[in-house]
MARBA-3410 file (N, C-alpha, C, O; in Angstrom, 1 decimal):
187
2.8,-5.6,20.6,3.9,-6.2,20.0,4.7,-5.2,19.1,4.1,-4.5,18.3 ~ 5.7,-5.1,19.3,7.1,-4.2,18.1,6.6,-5.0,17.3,6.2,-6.1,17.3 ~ 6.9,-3.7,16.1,6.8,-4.1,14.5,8.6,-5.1,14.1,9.7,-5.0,14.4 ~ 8.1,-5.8,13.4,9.0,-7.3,13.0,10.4,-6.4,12.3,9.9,-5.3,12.0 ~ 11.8,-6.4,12.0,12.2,-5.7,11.2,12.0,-6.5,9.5,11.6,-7.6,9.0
12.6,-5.6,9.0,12.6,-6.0,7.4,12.9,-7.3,7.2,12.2,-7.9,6.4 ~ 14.2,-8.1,7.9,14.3,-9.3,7.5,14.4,-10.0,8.6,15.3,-10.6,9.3 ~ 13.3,-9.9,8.7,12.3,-11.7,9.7,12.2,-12.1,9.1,11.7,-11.7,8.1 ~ 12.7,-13.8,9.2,12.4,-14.8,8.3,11.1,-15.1,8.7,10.7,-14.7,9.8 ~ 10.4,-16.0,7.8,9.4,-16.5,7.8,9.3,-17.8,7.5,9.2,-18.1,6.4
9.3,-18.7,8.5,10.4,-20.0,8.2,9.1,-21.4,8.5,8.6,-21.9,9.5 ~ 8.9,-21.5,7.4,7.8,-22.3,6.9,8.1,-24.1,6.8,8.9,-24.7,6.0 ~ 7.1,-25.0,8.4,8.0,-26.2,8.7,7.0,-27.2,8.3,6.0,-27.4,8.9 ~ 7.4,-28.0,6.9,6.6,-29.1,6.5,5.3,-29.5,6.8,4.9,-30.4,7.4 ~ 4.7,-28.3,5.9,3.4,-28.3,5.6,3.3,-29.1,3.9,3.5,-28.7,2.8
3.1,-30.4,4.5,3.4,-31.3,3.2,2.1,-32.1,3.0,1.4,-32.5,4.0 ~ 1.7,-32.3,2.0,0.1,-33.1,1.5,0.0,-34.6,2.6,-1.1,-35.0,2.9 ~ 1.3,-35.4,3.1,0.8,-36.2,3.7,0.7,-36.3,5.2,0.4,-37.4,5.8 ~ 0.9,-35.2,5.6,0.3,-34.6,6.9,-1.0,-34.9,7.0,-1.5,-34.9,8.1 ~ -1.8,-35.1,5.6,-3.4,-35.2,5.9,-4.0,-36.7,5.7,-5.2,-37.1,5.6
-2.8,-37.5,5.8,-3.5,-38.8,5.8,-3.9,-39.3,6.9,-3.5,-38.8,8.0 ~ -4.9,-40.3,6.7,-5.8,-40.7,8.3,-5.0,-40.9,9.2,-5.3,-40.4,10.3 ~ -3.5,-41.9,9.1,-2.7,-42.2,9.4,-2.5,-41.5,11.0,-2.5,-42.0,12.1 ~ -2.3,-40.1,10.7,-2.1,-39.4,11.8,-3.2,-38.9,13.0,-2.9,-38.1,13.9 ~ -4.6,-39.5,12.7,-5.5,-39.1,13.7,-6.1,-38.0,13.7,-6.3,-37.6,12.6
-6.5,-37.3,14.7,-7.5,-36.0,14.5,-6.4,-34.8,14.7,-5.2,-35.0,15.0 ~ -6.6,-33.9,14.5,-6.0,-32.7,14.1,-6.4,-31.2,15.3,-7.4,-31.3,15.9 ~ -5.9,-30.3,15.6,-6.5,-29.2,15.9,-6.1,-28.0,14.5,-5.5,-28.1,13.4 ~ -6.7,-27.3,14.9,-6.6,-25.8,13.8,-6.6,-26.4,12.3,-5.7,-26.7,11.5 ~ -8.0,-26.5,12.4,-8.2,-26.9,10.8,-7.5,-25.5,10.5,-6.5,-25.9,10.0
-7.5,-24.3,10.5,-7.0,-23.2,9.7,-5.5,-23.1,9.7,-5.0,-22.2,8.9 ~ -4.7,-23.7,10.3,-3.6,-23.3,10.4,-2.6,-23.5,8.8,-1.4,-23.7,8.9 ~ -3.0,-23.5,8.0,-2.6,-23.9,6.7,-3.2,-22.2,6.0,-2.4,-21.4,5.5 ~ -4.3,-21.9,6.0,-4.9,-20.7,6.0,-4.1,-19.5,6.7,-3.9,-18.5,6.1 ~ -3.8,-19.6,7.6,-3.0,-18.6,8.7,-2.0,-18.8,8.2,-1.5,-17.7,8.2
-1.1,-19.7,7.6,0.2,-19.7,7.2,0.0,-19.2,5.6,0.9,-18.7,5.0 ~ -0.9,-19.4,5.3,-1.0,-18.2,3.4,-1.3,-17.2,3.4,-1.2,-16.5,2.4 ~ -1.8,-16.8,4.8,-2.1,-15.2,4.9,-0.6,-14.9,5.4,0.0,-14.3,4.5 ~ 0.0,-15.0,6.3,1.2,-14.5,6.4,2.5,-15.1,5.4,3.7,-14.6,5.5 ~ 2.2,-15.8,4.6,3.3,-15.9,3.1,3.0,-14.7,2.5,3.8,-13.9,2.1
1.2,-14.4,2.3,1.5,-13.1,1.7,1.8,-12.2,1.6,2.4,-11.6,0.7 ~ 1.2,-11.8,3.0,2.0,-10.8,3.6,3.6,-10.2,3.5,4.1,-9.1,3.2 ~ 4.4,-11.9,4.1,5.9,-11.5,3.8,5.9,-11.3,2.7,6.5,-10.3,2.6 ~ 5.5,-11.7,1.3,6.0,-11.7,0.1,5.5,-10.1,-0.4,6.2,-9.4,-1.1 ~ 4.2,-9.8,0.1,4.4,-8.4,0.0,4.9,-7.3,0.8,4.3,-6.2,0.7
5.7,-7.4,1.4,6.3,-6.7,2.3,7.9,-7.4,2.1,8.7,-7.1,3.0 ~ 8.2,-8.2,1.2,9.3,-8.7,0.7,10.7,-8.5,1.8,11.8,-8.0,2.0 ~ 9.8,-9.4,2.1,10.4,-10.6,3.8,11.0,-11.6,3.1,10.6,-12.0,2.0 ~ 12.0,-12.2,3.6,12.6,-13.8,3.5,12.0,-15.1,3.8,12.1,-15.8,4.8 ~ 11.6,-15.1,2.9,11.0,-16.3,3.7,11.8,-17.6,3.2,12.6,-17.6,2.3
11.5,-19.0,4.0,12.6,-19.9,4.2,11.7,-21.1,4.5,11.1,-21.1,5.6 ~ 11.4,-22.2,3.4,10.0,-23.5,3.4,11.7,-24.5,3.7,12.8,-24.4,3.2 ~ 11.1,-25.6,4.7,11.7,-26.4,4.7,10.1,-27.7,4.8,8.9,-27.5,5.0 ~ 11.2,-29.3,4.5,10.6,-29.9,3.5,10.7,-31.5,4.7,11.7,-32.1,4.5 ~ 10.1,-31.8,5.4,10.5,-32.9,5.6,10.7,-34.0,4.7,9.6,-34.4,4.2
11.8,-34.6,4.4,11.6,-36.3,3.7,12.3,-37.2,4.5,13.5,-37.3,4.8 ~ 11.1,-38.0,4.8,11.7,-38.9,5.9,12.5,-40.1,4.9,12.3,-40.3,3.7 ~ 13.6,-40.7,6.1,14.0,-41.8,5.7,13.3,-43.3,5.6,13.6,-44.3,4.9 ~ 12.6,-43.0,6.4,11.4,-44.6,7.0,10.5,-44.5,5.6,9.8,-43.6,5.1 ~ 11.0,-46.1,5.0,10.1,-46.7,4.0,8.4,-46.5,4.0,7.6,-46.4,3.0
8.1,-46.4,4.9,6.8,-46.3,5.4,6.1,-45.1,5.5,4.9,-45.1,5.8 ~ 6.8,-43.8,5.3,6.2,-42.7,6.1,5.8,-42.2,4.5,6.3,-42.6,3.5 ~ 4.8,-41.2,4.7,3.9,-40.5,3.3,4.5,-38.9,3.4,4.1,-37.9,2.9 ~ 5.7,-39.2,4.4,6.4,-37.9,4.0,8.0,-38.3,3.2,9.0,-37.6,2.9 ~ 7.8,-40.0,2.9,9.5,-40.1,2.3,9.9,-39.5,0.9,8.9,-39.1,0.3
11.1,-39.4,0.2,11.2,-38.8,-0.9,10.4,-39.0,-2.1,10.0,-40.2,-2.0 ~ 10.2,-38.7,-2.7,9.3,-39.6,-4.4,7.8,-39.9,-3.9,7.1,-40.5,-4.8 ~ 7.3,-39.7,-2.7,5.9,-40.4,-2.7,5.3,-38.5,-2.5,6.0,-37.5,-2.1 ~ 4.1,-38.6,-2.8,3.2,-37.8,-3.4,2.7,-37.1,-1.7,2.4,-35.9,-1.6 ~ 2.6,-37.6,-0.8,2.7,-37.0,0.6,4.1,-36.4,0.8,4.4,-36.2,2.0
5.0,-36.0,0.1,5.7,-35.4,0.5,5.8,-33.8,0.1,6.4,-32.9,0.7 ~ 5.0,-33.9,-1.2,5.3,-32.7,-1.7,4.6,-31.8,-0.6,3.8,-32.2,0.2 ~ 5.1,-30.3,-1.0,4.6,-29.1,-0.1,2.8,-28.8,-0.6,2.4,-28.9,-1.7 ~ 2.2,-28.4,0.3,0.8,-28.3,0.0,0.9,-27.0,-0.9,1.7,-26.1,-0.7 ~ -0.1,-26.9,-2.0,0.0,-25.7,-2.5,-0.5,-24.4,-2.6,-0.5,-23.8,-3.7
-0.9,-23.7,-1.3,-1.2,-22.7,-0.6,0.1,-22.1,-0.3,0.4,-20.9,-0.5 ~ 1.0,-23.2,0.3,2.0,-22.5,0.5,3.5,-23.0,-0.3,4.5,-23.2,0.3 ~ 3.2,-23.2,-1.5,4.2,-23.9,-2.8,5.3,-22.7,-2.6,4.9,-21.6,-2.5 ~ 6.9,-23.1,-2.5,8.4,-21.9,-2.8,7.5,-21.3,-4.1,6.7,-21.7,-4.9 ~ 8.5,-19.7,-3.9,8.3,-19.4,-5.3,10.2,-19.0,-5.4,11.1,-19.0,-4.5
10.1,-18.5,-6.9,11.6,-18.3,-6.9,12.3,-17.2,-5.9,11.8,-16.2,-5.5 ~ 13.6,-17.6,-5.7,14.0,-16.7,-4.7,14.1,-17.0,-3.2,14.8,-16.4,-2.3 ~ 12.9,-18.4,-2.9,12.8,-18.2,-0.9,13.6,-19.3,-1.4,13.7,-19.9,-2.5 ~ 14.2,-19.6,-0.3,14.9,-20.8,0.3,14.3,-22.3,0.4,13.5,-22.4,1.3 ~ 14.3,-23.2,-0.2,13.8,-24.4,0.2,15.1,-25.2,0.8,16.2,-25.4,0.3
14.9,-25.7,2.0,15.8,-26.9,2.8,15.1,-28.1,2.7,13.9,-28.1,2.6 ~ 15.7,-28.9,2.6,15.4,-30.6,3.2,16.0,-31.1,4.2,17.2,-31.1,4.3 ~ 15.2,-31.8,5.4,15.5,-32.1,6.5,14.9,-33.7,6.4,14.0,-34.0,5.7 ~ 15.7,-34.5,7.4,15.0,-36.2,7.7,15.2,-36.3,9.3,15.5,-37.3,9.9 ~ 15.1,-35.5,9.8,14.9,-35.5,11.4,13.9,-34.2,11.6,13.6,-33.4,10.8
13.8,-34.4,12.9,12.5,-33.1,13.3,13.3,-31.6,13.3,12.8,-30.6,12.8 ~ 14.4,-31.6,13.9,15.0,-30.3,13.4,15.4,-29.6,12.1,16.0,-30.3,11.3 ~ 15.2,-28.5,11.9,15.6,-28.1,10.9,17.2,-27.3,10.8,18.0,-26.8,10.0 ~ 17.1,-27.4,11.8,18.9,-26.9,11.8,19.9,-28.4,11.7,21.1,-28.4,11.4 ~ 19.4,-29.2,11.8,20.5,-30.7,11.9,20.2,-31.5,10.2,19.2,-32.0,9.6
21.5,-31.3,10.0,21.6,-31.9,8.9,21.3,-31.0,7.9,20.9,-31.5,6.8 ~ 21.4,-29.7,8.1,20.8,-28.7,6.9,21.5,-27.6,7.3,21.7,-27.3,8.5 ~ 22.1,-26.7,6.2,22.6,-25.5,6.8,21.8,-24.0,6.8,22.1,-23.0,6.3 ~ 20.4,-24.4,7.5,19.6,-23.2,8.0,20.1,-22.6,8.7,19.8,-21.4,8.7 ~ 21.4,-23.0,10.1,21.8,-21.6,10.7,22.7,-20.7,10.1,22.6,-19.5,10.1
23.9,-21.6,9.3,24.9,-20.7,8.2,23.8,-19.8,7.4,23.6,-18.6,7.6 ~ 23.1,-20.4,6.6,22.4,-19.2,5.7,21.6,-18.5,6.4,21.1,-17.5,5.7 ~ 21.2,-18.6,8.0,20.6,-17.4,8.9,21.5,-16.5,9.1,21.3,-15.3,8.8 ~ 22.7,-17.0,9.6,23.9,-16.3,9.9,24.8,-15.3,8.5,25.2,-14.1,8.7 ~ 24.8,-15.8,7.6,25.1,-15.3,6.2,25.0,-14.1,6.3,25.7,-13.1,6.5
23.4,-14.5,5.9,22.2,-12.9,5.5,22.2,-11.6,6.7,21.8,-10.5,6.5 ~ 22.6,-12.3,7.9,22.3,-11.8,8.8,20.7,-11.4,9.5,20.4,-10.3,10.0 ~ 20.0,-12.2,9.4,19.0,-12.7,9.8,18.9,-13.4,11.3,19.3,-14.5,11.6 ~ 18.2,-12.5,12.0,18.5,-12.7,13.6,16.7,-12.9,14.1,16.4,-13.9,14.8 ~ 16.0,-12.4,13.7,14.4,-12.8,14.2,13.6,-14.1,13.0,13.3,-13.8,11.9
13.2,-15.3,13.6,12.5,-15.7,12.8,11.4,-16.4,13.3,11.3,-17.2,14.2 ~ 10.5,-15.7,12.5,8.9,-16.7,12.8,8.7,-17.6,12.8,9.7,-18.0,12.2 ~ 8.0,-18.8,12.9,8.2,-20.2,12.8,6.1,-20.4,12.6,5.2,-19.8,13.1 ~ 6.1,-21.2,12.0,5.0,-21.6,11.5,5.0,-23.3,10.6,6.0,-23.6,10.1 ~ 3.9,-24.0,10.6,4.0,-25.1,10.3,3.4,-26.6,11.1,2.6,-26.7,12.0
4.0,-27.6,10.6,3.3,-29.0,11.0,4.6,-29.5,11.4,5.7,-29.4,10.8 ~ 4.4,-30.2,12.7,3.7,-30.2,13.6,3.8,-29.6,14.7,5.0,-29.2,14.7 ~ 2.9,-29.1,16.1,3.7,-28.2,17.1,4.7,-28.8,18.0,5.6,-28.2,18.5 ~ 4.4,-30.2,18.0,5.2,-30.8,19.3,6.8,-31.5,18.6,8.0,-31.6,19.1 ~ 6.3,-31.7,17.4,7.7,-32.3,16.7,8.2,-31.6,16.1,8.5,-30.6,16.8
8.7,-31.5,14.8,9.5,-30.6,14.0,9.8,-29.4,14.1,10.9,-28.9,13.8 ~ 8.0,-28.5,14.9,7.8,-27.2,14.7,8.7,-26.9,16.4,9.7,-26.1,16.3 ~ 8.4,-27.6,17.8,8.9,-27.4,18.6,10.6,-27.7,18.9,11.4,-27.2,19.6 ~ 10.7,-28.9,17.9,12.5,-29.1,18.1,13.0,-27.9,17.5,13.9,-27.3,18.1 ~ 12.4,-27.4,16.0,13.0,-26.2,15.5,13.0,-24.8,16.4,14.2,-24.3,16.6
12.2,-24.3,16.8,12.0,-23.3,17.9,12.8,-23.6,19.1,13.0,-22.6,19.8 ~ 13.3,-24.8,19.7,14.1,-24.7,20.9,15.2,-24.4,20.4,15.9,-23.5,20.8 ~ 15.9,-25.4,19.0,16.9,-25.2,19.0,17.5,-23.9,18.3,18.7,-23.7,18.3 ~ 16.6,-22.8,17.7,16.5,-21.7,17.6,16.6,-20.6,18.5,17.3,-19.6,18.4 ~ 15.9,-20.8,19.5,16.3,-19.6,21.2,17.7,-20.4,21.5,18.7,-19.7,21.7
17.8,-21.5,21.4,19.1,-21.8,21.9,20.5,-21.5,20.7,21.6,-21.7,21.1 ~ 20.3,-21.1,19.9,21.3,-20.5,19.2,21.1,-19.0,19.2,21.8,-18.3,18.4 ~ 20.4,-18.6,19.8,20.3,-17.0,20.1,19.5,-16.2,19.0,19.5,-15.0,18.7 ~ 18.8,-17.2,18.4,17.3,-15.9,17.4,16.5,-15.9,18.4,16.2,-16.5,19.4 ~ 16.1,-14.4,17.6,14.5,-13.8,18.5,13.8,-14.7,17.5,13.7,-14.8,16.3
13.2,-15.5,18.6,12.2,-16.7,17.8,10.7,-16.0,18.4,10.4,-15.4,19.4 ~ 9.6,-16.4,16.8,8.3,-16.2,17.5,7.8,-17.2,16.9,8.2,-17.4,15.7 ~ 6.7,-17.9,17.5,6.4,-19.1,17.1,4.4,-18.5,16.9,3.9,-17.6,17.5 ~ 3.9,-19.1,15.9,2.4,-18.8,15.6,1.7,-19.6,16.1,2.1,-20.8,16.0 ~ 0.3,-19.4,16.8,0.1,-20.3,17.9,-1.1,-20.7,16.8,-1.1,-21.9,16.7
-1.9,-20.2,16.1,-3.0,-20.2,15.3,-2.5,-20.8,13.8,-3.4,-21.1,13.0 ~ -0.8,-21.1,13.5,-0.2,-21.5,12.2,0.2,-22.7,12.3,0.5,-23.4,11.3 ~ 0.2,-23.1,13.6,1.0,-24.8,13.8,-0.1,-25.1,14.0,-1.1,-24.4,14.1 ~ -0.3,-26.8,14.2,-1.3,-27.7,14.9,-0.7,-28.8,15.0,0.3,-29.1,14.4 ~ -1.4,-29.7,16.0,-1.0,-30.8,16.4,-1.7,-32.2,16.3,-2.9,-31.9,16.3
-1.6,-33.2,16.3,-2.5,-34.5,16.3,-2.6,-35.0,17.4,-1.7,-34.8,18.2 ~ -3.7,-35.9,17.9,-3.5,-36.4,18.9,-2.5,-37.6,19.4,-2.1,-38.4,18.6 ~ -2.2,-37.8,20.7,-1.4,-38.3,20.8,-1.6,-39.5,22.3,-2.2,-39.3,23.4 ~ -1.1,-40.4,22.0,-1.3,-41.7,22.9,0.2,-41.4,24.0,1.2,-41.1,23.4 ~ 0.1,-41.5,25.0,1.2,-41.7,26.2,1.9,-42.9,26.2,1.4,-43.9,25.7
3.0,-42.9,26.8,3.6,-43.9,27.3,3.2,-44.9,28.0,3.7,-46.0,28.0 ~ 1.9,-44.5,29.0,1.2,-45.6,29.7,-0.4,-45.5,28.9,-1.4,-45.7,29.4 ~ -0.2,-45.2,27.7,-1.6,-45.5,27.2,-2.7,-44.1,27.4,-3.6,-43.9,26.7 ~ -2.3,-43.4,28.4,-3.2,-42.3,28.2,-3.6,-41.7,27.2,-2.8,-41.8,26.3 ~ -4.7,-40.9,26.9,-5.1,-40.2,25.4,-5.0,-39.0,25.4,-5.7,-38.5,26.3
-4.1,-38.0,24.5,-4.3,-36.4,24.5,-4.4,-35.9,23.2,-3.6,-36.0,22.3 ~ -5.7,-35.3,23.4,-6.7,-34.8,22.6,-5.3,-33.7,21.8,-4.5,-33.2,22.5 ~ -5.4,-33.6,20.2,-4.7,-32.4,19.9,-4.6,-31.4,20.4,-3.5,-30.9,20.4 ~ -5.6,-30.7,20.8,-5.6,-29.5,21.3,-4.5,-29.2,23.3,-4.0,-28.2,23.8 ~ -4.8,-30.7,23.7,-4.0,-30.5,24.5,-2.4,-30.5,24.3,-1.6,-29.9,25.0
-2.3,-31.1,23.2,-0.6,-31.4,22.9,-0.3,-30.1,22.2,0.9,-29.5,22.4 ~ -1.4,-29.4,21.5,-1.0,-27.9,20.8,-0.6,-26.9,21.7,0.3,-26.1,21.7 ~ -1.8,-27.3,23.0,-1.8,-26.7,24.2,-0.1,-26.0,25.1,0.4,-24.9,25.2 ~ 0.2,-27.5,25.5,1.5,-28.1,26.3,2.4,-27.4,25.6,3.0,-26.4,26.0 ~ 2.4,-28.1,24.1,3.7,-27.5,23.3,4.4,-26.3,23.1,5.6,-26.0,23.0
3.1,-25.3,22.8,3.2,-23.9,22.7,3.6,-23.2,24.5,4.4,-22.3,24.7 ~ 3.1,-23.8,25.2,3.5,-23.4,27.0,4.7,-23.7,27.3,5.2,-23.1,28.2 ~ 5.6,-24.9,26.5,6.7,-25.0,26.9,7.7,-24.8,26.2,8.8,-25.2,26.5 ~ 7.5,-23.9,24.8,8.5,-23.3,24.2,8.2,-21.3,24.5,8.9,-20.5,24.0 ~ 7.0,-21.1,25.4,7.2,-19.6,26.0,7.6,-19.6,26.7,7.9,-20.3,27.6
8.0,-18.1,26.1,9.2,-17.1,27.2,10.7,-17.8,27.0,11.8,-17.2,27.3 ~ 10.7,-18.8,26.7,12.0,-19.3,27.3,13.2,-19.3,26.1,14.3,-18.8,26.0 ~ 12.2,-20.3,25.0,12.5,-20.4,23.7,11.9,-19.2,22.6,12.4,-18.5,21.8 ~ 10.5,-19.3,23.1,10.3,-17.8,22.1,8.7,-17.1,22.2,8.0,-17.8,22.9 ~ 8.1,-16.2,21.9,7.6,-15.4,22.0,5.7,-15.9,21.1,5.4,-15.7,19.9
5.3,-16.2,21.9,4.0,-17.0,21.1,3.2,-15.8,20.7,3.0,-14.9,21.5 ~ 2.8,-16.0,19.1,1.7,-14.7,19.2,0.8,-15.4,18.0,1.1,-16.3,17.2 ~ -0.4,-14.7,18.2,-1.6,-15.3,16.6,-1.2,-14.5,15.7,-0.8,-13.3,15.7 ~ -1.4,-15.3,14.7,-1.9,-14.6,13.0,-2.3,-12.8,12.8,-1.8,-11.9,12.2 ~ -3.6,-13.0,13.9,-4.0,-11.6,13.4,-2.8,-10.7,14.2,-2.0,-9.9,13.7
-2.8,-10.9,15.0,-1.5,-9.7,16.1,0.1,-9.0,15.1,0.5,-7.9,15.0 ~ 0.6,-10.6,14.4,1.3,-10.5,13.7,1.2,-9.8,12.4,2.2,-9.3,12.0 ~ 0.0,-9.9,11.8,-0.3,-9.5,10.4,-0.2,-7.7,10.8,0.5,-7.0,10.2 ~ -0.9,-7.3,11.8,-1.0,-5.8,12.4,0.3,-5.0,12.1,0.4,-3.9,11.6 ~ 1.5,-6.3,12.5,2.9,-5.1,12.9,3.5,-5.3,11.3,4.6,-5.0,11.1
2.9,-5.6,10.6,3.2,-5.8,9.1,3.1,-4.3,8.2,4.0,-3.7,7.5 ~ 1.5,-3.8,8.7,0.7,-3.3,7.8,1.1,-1.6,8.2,0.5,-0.7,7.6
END
């Protein structure tokens, strides 16, 4: 892998406290929260951009809506002064938020993507990313996924939906790599 340039964002997707309620079922990569503070540090010492967006949903019900305590950002990976915080209420982070203007601004053309979840927020953000023309790289070891029930009732284990999701946003949308590979072209 080419070493990242100076300003890769580091674009951190709603790793929020109520991602861990039961609510959502079983999980893959217990580490992927760990893998996403190893590489905050990294950018922060290598004084990278980095860019936390915030899911708050609209739905009365959800433990990611505004003012409830599942919404806040977990604190491994809490803004510090200086990165960007967005708020989004759909799975993209480009709709309804001006993450591509302030990509475009800075002039910021490669961004990593890391975060919860792979199939929703983290995958709508990464397509619609290759499709506005960033060198997107997505962390395969930084996202994770829950399991998930089908349309006709079938069952898919997290690991398979982590699986799928990351297969169908390579090559096309963007460039999948782990934690450690990426930490390398840092150092």
């Amino acid at each position: 892998m080419q070493t990242l340039p100076q300003n890769a964002v580091l674009l951190i997707i709603d790793v929020q406290e109520g991602l861990d309620e039961p609510m959502w079922g079983s999980r893959n990569n217990p580490q992927a929260e760990q893998n996403i503070a190893r590489l905050l540090a990294a950018w922060r010492k290598t004084d990278r951009p980095v860019i936390h967006i915030q899911h708050l949903s609209p739905s009365p019900d959800s433990p990611l809506r505004a003012n409830h305590p599942g919404s806040e950002i977990k604190e491994a990976v809490q803004p510090q002064n200086g990165e960007l915080l967005l708020h989004k209420h759909v799975n993209s982070a480009f709709i309804g938020t001006d993450l591509e203007q302030q990509l475009r601004r800075r002039g910021y053309n490669t961004l990593v993507v890391v975060g919860l979840t792979t199939p929703h927020c983290v995958s709508t953000t990464t397509r619609m990313a290759g499709n506005l023309g960033f060198h997107t790289l997505i962390v395969s070891d930084a996202t994770a996924a829950f399991n998930l029930v089908g349309h006709d009732g079938r069952q898919y284990t997290a690991e398979e939906i982590h699986a799928v999701s990351l297969a169908t946003l390579s090559g096309e949308f963007a460039t999948v790599v782990e934690t450690k590979t990426l930490l390398a072209t840092l150092q």
